[in-house]
Biotite code that builds the C-alpha atoms (Angstrom):
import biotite.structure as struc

atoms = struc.array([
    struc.Atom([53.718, 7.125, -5.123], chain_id="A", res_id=1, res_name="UNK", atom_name="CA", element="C"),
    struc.Atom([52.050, 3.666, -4.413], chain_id="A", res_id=2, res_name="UNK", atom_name="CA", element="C"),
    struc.Atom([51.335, 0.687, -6.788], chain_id="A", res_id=3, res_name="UNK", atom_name="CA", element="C"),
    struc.Atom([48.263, -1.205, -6.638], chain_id="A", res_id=4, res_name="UNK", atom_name="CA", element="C"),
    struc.Atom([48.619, -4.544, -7.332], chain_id="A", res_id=5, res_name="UNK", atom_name="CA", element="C"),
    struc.Atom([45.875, -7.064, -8.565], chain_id="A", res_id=6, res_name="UNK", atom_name="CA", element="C"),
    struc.Atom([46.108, -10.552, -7.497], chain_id="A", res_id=7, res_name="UNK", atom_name="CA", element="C"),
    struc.Atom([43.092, -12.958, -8.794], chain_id="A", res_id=8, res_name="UNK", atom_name="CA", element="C"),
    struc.Atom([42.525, -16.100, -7.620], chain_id="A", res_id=9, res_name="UNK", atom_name="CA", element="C"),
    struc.Atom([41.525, -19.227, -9.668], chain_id="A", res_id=10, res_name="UNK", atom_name="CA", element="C"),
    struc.Atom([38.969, -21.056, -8.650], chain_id="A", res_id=11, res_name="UNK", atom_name="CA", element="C"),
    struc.Atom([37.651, -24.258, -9.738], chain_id="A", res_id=12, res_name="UNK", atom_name="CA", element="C"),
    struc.Atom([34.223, -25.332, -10.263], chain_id="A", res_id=13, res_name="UNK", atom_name="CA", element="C"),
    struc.Atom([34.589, -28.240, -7.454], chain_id="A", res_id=14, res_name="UNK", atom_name="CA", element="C"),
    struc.Atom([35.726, -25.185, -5.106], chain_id="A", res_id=15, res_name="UNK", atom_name="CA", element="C"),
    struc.Atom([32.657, -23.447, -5.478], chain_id="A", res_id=16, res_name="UNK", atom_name="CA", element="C"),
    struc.Atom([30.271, -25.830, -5.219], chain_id="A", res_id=17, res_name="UNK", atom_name="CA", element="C"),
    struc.Atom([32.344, -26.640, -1.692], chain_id="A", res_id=18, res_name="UNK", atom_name="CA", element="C"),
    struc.Atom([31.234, -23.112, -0.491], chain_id="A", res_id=19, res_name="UNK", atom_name="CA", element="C"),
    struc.Atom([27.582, -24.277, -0.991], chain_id="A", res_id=20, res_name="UNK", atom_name="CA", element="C"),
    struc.Atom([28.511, -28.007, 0.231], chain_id="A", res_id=21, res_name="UNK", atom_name="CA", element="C"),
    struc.Atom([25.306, -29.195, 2.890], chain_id="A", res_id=22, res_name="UNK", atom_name="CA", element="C"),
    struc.Atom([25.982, -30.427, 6.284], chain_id="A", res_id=23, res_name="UNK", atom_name="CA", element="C"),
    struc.Atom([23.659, -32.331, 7.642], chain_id="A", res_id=24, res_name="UNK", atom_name="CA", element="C"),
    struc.Atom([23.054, -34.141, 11.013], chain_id="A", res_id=25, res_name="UNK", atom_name="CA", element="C"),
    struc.Atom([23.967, -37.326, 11.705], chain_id="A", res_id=26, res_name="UNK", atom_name="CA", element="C"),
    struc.Atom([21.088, -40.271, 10.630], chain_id="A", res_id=27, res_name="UNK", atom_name="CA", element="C"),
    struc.Atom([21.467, -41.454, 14.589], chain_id="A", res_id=28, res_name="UNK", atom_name="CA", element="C"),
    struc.Atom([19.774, -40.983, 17.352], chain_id="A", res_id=29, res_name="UNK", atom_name="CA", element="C"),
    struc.Atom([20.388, -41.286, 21.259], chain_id="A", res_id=30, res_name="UNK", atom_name="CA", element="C"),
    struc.Atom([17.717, -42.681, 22.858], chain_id="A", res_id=31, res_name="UNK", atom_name="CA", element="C"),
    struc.Atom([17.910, -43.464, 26.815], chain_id="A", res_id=32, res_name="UNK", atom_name="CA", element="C"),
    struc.Atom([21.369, -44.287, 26.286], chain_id="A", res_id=33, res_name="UNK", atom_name="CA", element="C"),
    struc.Atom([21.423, -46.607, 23.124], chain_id="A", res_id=34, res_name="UNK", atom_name="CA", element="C"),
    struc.Atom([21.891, -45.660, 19.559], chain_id="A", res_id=35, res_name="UNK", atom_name="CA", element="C"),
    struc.Atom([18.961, -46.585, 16.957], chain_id="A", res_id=36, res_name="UNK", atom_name="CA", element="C"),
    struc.Atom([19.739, -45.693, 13.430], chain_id="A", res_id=37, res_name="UNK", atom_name="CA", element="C"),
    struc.Atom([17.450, -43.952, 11.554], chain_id="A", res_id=38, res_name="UNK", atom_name="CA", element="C"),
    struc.Atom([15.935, -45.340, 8.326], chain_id="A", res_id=39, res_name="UNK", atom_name="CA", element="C"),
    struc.Atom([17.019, -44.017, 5.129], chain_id="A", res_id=40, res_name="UNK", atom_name="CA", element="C"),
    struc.Atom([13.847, -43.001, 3.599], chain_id="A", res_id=41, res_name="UNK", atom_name="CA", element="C"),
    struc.Atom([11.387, -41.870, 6.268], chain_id="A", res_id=42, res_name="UNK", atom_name="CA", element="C"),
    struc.Atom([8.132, -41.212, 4.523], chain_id="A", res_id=43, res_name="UNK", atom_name="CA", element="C"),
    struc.Atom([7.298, -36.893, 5.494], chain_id="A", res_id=44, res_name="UNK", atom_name="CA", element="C"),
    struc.Atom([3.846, -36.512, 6.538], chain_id="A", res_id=45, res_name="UNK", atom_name="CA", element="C"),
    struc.Atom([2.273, -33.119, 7.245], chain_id="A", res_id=46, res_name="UNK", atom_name="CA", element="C"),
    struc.Atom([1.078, -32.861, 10.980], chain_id="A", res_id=47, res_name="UNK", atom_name="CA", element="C"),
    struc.Atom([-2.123, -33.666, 11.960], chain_id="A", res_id=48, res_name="UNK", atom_name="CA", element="C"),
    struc.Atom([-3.780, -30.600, 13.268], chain_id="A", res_id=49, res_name="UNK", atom_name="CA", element="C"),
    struc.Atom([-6.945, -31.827, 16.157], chain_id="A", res_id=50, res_name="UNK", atom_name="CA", element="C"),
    struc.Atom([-10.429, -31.965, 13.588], chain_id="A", res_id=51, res_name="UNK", atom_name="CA", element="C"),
    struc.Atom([-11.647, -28.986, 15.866], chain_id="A", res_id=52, res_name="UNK", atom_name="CA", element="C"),
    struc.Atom([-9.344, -26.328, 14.397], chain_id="A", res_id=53, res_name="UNK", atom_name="CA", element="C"),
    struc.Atom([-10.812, -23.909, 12.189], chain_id="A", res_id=54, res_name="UNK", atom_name="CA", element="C"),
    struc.Atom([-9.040, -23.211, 9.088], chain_id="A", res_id=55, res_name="UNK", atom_name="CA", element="C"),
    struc.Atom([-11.451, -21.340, 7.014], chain_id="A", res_id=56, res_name="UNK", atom_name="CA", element="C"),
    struc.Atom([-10.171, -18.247, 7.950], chain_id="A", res_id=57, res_name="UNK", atom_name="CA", element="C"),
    struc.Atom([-6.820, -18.763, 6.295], chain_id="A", res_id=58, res_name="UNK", atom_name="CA", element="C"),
    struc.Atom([-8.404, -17.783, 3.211], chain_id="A", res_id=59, res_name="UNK", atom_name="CA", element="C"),
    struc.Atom([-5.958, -19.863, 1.147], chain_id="A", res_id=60, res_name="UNK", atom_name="CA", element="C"),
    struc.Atom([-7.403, -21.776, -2.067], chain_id="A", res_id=61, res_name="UNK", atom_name="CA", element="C"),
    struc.Atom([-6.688, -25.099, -3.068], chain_id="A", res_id=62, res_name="UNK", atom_name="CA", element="C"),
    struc.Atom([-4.168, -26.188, -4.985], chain_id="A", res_id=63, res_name="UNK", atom_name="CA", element="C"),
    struc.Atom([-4.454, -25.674, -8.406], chain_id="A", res_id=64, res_name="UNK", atom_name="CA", element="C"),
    struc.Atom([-1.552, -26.376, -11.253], chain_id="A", res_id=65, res_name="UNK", atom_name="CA", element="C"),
    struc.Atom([-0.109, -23.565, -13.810], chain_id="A", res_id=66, res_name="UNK", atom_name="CA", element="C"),
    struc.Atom([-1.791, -23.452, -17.033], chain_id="A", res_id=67, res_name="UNK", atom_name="CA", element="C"),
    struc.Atom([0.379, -22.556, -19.197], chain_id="A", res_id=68, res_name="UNK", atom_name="CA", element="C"),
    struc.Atom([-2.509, -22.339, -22.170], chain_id="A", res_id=69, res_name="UNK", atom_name="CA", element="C"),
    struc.Atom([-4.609, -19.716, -20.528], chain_id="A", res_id=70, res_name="UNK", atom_name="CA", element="C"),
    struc.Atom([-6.028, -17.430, -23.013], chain_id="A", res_id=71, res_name="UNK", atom_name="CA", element="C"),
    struc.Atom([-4.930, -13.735, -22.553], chain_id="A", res_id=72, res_name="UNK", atom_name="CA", element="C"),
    struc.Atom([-8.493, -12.337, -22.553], chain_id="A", res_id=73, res_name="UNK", atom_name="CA", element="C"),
    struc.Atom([-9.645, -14.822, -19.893], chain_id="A", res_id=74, res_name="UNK", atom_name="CA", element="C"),
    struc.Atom([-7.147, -12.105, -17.874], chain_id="A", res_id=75, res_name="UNK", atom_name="CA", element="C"),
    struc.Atom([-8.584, -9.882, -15.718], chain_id="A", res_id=76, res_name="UNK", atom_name="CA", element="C"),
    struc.Atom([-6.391, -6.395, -15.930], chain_id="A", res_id=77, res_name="UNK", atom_name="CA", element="C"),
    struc.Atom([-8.498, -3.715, -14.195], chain_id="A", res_id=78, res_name="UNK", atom_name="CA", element="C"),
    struc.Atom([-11.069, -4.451, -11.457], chain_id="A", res_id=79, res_name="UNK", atom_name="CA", element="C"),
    struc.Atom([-13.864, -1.581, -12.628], chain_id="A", res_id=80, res_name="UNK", atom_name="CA", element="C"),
    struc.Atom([-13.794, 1.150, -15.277], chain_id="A", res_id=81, res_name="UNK", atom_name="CA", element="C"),
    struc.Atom([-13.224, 3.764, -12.703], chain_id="A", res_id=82, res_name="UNK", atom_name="CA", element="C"),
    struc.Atom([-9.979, 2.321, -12.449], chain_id="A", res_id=83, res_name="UNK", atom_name="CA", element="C"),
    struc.Atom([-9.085, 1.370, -16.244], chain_id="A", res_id=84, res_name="UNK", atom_name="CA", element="C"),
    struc.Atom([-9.978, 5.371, -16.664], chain_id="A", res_id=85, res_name="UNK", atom_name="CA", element="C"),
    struc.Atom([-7.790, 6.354, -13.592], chain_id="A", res_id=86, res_name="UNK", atom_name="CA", element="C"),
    struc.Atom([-4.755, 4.368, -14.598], chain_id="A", res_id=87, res_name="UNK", atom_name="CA", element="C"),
    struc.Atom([-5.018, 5.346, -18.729], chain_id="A", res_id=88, res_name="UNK", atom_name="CA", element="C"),
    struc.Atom([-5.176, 8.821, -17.990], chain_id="A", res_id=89, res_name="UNK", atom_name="CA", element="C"),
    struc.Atom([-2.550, 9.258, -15.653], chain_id="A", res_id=90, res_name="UNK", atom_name="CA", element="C"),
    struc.Atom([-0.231, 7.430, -18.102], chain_id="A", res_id=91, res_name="UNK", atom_name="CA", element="C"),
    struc.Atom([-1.324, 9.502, -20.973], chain_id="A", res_id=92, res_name="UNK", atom_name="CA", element="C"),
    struc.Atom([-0.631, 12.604, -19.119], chain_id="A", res_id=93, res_name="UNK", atom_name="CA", element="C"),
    struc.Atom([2.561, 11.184, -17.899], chain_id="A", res_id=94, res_name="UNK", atom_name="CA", element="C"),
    struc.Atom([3.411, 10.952, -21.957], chain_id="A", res_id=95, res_name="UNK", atom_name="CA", element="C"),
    struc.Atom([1.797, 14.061, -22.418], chain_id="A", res_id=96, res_name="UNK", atom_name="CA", element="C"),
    struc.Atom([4.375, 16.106, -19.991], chain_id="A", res_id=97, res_name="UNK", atom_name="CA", element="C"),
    struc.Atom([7.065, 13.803, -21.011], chain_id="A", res_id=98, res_name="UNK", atom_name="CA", element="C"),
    struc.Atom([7.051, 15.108, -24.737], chain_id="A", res_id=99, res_name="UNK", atom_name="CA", element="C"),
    struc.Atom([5.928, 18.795, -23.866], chain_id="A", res_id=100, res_name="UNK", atom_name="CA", element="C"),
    struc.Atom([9.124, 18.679, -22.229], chain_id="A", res_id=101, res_name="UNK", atom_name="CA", element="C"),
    struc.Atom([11.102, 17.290, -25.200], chain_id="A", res_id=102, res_name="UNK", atom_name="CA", element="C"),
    struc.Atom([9.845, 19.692, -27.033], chain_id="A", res_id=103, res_name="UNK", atom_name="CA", element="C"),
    struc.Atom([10.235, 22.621, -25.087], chain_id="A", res_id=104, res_name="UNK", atom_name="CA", element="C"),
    struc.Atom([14.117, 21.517, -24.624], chain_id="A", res_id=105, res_name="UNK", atom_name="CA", element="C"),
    struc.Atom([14.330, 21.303, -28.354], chain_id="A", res_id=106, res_name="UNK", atom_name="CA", element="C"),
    struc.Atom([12.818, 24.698, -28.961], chain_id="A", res_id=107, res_name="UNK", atom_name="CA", element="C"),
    struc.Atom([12.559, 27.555, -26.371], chain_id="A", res_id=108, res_name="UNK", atom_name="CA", element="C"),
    struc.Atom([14.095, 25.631, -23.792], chain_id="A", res_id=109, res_name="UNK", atom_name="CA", element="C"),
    struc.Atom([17.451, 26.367, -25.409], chain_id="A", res_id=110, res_name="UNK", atom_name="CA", element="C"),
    struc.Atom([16.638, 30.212, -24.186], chain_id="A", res_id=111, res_name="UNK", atom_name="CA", element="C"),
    struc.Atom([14.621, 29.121, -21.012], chain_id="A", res_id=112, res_name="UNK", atom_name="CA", element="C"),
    struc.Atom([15.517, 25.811, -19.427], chain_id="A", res_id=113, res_name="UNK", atom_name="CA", element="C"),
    struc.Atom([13.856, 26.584, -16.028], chain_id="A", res_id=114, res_name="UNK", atom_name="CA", element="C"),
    struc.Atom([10.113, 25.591, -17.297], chain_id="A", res_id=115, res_name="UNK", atom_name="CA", element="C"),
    struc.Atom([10.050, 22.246, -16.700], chain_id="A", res_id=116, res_name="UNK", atom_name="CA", element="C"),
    struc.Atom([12.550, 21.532, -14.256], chain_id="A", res_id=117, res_name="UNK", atom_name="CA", element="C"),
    struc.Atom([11.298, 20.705, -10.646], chain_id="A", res_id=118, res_name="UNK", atom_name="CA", element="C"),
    struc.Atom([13.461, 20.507, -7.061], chain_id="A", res_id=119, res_name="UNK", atom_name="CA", element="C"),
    struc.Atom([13.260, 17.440, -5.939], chain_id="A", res_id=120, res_name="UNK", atom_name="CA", element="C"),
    struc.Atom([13.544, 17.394, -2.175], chain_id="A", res_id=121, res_name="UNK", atom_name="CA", element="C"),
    struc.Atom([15.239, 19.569, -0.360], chain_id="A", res_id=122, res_name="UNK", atom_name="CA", element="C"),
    struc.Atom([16.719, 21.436, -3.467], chain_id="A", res_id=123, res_name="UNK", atom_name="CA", element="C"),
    struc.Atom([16.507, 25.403, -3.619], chain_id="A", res_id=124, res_name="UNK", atom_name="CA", element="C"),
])
């Protein structure tokens, strides 16, 4: 018979962090021979794409911030009533079934449990 044994290790918080620790390049570069360093804060600009480039097809709106205040009815759930019809009555008769089941279980069902009960898959 074998014992399993359960050793845990204790980590600290600094040891963690370690596992997540950056490393980054060094801030100099070789150039022809010679070593320039690099200045601390280089400003990041995007690149300059040539005028001539289309970018309308991107389709991608400006940027616009979060509002947090929006008004819920301002929200636009459904796209057409076709599909606010669609959606409610497939969830209604998804209740529907769901609690003509329950109730079958808690009635008849205790006689004949095959009614609702469906193979799923390959199941015979």
């Amino acid at each position: 018979m074998s014992a399993t044994t359960i050793q845990t290790q204790t980590r600290t918080r600094q040891t963690v962090l370690r596992d997540y620790e950056l490393h980054h390049s060094p801030s100099t570069a070789q150039v022809a021979g010679r070593s320039e360093a690099a200045p601390a804060s280089r400003p990041q600009s995007a690149p300059l794409n040539p005028p001539n480039w289309d970018t309308t097809h991107r389709r991608v709106p400006p940027y616009r911030p979060i509002n947090r205040d929006r008004d819920q009815s301002e929200v636009r759930i459904y796209t057409s009533t076709v599909e606010q019809v669609f959606v409610g009555t497939m969830f209604t008769g998804v209740l529907i079934h769901a609690t003509a089941a329950k109730l079958w279980r808690g009635t008849v069902g205790r006689f004949n449990d095959g009614v609702f009960k469906y193979n799923i898959g390959g199941e015979i």
